[in-house]
N, C-alpha and C positions, 0 to 999 in steps of 0.2 A: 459476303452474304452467307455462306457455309457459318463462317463463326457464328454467325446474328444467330444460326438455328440452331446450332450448337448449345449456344448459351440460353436461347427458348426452351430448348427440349428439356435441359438440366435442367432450368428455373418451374418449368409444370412438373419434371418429376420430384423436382424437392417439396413441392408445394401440397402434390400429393400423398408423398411420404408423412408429411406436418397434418396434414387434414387428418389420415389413418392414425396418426399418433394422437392427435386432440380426443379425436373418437372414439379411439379405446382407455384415454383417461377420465374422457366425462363419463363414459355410457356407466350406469345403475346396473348395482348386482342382478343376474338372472332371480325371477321369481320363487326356483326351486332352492338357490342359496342363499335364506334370510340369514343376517348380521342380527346377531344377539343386540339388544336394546340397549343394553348395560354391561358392561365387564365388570366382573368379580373385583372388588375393591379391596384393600388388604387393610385390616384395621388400624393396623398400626400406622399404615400413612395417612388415614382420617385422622388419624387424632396428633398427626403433628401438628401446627398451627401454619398458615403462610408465611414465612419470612421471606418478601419478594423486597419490600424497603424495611429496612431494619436502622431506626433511627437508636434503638438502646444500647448496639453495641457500641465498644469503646476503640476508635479509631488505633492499630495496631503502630507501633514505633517506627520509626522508619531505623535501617542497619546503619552500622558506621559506616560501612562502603557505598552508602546510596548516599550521605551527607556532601553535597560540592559546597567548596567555599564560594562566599559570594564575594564576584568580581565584578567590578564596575562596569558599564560600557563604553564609557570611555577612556579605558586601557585597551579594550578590543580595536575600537574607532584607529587609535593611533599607532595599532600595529598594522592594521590595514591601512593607513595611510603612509607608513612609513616602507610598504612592501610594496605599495603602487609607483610612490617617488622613487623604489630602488630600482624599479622595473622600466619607468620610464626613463630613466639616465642611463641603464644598458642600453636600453632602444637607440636612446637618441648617440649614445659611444658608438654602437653598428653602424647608423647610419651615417656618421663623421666620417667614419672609417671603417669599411668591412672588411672582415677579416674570418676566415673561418676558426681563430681561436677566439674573437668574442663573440661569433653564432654560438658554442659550443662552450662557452666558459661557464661558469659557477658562481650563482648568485651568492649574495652575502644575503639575504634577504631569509630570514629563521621560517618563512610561514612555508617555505619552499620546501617536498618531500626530498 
């Protein structure tokens, strides 16, 4: 019961922490501090033009180090199939015969760090 009010008490003081924080990001500048109608524009960024979609530039190169050769996916497929068969034949060797040299032995399996 103690925590029930525990966790009540913190839960209205957060709530009211959240209300005082809403209310001083909504409330409107005091009357005596009007906000200028307009800021000072600087001309020279009037007269650059939007480029927000720019369809005339010309697409930049990609590097030679961003270039991957392309590899099939099923050269992938068959390495992962071939690391699961390696993985499953340990398995099934421990459980033939446990041994804490094949818990602890070294796969032949390449995908393995």
């Amino acid at each position: 019961m103690v925590m029930f009010l525990m966790v009540l008490c913190v839960s209205v003081f957060g709530m009211a922490v959240c209300g005082l924080a809403f209310g001083a990001a909504t409330r409107g500048l005091p009357a005596g501090d009007e906000a200028p109608a307009m800021a000072a524009v600087d001309e020279r960024l009037a007269a650059v033009p939007d480029r927000f979609f720019v369809h005339d530039a010309a697409p930049k190169p990609a590097s030679p180090a961003r270039l991957v050769p392309k590899v099939p996916v099923e050269v992938f497929l068959a390495q992962i199939e071939r690391h699961i068969r390696l993985e499953q034949a340990a398995a099934e060797s421990f459980l033939s015969a446990p041994s804490l040299e094949s818990l602890h032995g070294r796969t032949v399996s390449p995908l393995v760090h």
